[in-house]
C-alpha positions in Angstrom: -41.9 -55.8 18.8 -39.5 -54.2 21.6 -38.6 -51.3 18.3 -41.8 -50.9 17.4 -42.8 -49.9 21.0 -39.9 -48.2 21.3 -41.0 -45.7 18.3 -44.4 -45.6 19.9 -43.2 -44.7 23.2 -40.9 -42.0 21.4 -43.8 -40.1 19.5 -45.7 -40.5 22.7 -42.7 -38.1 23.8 -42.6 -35.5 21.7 -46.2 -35.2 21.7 -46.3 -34.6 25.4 -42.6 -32.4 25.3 -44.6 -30.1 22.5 -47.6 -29.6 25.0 -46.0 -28.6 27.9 -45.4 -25.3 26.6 -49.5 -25.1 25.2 -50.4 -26.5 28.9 -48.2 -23.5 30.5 -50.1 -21.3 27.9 -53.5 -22.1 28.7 -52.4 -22.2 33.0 -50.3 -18.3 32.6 -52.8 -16.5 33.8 -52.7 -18.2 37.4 -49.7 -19.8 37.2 -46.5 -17.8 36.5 -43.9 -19.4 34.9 -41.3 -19.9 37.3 -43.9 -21.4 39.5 -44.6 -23.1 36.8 -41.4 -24.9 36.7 -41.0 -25.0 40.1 -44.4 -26.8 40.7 -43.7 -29.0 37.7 -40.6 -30.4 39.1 -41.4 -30.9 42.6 -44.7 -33.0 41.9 -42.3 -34.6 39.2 -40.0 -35.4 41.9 -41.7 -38.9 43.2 -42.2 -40.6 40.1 -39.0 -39.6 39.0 -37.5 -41.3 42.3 -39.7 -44.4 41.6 -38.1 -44.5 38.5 -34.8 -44.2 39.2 -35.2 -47.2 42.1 -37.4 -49.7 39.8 -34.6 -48.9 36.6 -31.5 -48.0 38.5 -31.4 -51.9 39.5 -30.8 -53.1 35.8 -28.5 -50.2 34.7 -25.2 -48.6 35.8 -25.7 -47.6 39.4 -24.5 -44.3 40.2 -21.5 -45.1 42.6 -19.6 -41.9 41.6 -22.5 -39.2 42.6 -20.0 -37.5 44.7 -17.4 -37.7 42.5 -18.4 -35.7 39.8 -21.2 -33.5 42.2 -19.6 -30.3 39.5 -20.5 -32.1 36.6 -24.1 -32.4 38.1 -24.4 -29.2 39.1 -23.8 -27.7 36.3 -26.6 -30.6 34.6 -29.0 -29.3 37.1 -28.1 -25.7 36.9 -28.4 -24.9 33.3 -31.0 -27.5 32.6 -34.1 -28.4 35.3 -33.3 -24.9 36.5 -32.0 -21.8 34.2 -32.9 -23.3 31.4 -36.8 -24.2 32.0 -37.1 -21.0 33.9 -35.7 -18.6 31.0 -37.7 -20.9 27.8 -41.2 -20.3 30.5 -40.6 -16.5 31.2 -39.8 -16.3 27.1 -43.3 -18.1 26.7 -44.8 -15.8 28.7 -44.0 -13.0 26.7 -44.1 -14.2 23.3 -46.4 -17.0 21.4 -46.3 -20.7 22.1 -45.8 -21.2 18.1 -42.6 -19.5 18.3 -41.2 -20.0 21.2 -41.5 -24.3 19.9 -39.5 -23.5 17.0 -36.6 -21.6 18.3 -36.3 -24.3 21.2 -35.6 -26.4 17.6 -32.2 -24.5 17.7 -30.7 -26.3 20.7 -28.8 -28.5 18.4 -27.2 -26.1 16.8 -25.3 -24.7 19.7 -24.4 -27.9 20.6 -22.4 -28.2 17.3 -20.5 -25.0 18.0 -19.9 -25.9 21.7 -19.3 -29.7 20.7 -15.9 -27.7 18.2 -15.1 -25.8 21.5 -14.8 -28.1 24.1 -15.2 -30.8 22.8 -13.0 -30.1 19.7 -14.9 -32.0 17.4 -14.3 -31.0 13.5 -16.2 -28.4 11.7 -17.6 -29.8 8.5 -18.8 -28.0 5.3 -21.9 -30.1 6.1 -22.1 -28.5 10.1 -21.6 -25.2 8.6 -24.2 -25.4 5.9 -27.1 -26.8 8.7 -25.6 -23.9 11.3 -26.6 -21.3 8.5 -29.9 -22.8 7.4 -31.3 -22.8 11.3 -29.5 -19.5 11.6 -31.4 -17.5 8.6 -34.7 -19.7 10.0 -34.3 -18.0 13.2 -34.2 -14.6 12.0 -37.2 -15.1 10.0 -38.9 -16.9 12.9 -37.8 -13.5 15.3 -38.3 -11.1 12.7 -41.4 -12.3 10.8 -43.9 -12.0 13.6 -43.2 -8.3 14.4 -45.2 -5.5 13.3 -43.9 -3.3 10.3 -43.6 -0.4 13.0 -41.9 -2.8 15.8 -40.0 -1.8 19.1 -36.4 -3.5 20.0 -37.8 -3.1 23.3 -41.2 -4.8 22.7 -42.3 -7.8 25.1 -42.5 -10.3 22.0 -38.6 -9.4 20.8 -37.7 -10.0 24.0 -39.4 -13.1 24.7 -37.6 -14.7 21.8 -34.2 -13.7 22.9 -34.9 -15.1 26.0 -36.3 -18.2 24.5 -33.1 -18.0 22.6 -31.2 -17.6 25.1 -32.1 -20.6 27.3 -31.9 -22.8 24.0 -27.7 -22.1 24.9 -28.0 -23.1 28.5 -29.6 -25.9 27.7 -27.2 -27.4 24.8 -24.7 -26.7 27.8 -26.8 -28.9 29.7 -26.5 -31.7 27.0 -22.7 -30.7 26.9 -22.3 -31.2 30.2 -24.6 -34.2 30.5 -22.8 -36.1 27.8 -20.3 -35.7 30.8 -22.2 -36.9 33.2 -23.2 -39.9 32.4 -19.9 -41.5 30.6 -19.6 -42.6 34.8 -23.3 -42.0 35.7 -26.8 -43.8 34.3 -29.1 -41.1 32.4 -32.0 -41.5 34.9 -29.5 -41.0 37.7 -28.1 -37.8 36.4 -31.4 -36.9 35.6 -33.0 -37.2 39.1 -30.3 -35.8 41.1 -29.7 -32.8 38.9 -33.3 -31.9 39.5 -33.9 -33.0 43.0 -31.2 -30.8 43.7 -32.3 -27.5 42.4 -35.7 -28.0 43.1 -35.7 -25.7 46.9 -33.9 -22.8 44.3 -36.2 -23.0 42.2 -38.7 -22.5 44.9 -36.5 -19.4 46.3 -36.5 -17.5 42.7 -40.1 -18.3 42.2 -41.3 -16.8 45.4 -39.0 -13.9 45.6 -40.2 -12.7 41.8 -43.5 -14.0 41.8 -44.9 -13.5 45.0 -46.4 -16.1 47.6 -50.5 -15.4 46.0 -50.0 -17.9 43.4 -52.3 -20.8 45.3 -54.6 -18.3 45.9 -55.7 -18.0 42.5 -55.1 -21.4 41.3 -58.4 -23.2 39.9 -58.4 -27.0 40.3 -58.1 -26.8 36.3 -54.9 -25.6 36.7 -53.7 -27.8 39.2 -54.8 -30.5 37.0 -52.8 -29.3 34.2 -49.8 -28.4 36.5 -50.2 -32.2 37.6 -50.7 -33.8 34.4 -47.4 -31.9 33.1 -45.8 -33.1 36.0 -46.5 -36.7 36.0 -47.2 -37.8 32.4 -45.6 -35.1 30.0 -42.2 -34.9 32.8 -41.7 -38.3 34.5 -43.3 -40.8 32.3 -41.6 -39.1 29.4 -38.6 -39.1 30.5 -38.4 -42.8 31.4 -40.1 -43.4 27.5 -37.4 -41.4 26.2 -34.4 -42.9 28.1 -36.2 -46.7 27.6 -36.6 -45.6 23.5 -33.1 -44.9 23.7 -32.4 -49.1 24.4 -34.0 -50.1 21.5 -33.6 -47.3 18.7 -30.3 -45.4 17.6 -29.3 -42.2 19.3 -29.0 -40.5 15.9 -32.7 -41.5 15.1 -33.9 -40.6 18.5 -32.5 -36.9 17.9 -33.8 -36.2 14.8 -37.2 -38.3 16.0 -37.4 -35.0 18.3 -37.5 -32.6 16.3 -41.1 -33.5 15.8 -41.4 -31.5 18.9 -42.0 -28.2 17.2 -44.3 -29.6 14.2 -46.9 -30.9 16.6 -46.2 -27.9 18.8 -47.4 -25.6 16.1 -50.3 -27.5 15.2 -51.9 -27.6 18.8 -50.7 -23.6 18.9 -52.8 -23.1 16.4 -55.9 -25.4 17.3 -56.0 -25.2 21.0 -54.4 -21.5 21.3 -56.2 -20.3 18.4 -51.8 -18.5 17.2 -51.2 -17.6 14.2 -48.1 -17.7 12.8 -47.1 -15.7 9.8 -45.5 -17.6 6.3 -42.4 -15.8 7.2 -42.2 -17.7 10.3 -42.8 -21.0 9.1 -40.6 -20.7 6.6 -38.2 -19.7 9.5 -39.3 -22.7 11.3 -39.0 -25.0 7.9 -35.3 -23.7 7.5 -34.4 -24.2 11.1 -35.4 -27.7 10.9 -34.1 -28.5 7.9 -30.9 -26.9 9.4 -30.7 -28.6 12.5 -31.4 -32.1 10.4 -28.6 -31.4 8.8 -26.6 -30.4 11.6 -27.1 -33.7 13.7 -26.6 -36.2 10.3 -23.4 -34.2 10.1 -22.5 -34.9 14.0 -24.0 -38.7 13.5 -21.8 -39.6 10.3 -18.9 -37.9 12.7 -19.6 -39.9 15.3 -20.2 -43.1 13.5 -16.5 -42.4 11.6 -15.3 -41.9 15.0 -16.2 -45.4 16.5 -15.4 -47.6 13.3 -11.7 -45.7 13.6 -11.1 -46.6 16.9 -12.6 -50.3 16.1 -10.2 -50.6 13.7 -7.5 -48.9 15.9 -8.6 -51.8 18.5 -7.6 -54.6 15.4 -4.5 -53.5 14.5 -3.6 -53.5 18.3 
């Protein structure tokens, strides 16, 4: 009962992960995105401390904080903060459809940072999902520009961005694989964003003005609410308490569902349309990054019966 739960609470996830980005859509006219993220976190904030004290008491209590304060920074830095700012200002200039499936490639630069720092092995498998998602996301980039398209046009531009905070974040899953080896996930989690939340606040109102609550309907603030509390702090604590009961590998690839319901609302709620160019982009990307992470989960999984056996012998 627990697992089937578990898988329930999991979709509940990625549904609510996939319409952040459609909420943000529907609020950019009166809510700019850094505010966006700024006002996101900080009404996250609460819940997300109520989590961590109700949970904290049954996991790993975070006794080295201060130890590894670099290792968070660098959690909260790229992730609550660079990260969610960069993939918002991206949305803002290109569709919700495809911004959704070029956050898909996360995975993939996780693989070639994982071989960097992390000096895991480079399989022909890795190599043959890092190609798929990389052909997807040229078709995904390319395919919804005009025949006559600028390099500097606010779509193309959008997507790099978008592109570009897919990177900072796999650093922040880098980095947060880090983390919480002396840390519980919920911990990391809170203090990396309590942390950054006041910057946030400082970029948002030196870019974006200090009119923002001016023009805020209580629709929006709604939105901005419901995004904060259900879709952010809820979700996380499903996601982290999905985690007890169903394997990580299954978990990772269960997210990829992110994008497909993504696209759908896009297209329902946002009324997008996304050419077949892109979807097959989006297709190929998937099916790359699937590929990818069975790769890094048969690694992984080699990895621990070796040391088991290691343990034996000794």
């Amino acid at each position: 009962m627990h697992r089937v739960l578990a898988w329930a609470a999991l979709l509940f996830t990625t549904v609510a992960w996939a319409s952040s980005l459609i909420i943000a859509k529907i609020v950019q006219p009166e809510v700019p995105p850094i505010h966006f993220v700024a006002l996101r976190y900080t009404l996250a904030v609460p819940f997300m401390a109520a989590s961590f004290a109700v949970l904290g008491e049954t996991r790993r209590r975070s006794t080295s904080i201060r130890g590894q304060w670099r290792v968070i920074a660098i959690v909260g830095f790229t992730g609550p903060f660079l990260s969610q700012v960069l993939q918002y200002i991206g949305l803002s200039l290109t569709t919700a459809a495809e911004t959704l499936m070029l956050l898909n490639t996360s995975p993939v630069f996780t693989l070639i940072l994982a071989a960097i720092l992390l000096r895991e092995p480079v399989t022909g498998r890795k190599v043959t999902g890092l190609v798929l998602a990389l052909v997807g996301t040229c078709l995904i980039v390319m395919g919804g520009a005009p025949v006559n398209w600028s390099v500097g046009g606010p779509r193309l531009i959008g997507d790099l961005i978008v592109i570009l905070s897919t990177f900072l974040f796999a650093v922040n899953g880098i980095s947060g694989k880090v983390a919480v080896r002396e840390s519980d996930s919920i911990a990391v989690t809170f203090y990396s964003t309590v942390v950054f939340v006041p910057l946030m606040w400082i970029t948002a109102l030196v870019f974006e003005g200090t009119s923002v609550f001016n023009k805020m309907s209580p629709v929006s603030w709604f939105l901005v609410l419901w995004v904060a509390v259900v879709n952010t702090a809820i979700a996380y604590v499903f996601y982290y308490e999905s985690m007890r009961y169903i394997e990580a590998s299954l978990v990772q690839i269960a997210l990829n569902l992110i994008v497909v319901w993504g696209v759908v609302m896009s297209i329902f709620i946002l009324g997008e349309h996304s050419s077949w160019i892109q979807l097959l982009g989006g297709g190929l990307t998937l099916l790359g990054v699937v590929v990818a992470q069975l790769a890094m989960n048969r690694f992984v999984a080699l990895s621990a019966n070796h040391q088991s056996s290691g343990t034996e012998r000794a």
